[in-house]
C-alpha positions, 0 to 999 in steps of 0.5 A: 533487437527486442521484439514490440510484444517484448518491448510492451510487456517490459513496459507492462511489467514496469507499471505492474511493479510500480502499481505493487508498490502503490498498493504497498504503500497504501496498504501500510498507510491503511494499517498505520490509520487503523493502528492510530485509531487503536493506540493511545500513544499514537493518538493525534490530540485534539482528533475525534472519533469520527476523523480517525473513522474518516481517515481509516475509511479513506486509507482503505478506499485509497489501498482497495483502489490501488490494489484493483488497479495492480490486479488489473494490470497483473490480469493484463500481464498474464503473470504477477510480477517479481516484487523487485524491493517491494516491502512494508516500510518498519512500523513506527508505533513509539510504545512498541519500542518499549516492549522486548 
């Protein structure tokens, strides 16, 4: 039978997992807005300077938050957890395709 400090820890180690792959998602989601703002091919017609500012500035916000939140329950933990598949998804830029 598994001890409650054991039981907790899974849980805790379960979240920490889970806000890593959180963080992940908003750090690709935060590289993505920096690469539209930078990239013709990829820039959304009919967007201002200002939106894509406003956005990447958004994207950074929401990966900061996240990765507070990951570091929080890593620092509770005790220990970083194992990523369990945790990766950056392919980049999806099209004139990156081209290149080779």
């Amino acid at each position: 039978m598994a001890k409650a400090g054991e039981r907790r820890d899974s849980a805790l180690e379960s979240q920490a997992v889970s806000a890593h792959r959180a963080y992940v998602e908003a750090l690709a989601s935060w590289e993505r807005a920096l690469h539209t703002a930078s990239c013709p091919a990829c820039w959304p017609e009919g967007t201002t300077e200002e939106q894509h500012l406003l956005r990447c500035a958004s994207a950074e916000a929401e990966k900061e938050r996240r990765r507070v939140v990951f570091r929080d329950l890593c620092d509770e933990l005790g220990y970083l957890p194992d990523g369990h598949g945790v990766a950056l998804p392919p980049e999806g830029c099209p004139s990156a395709s081209g290149a080779g």
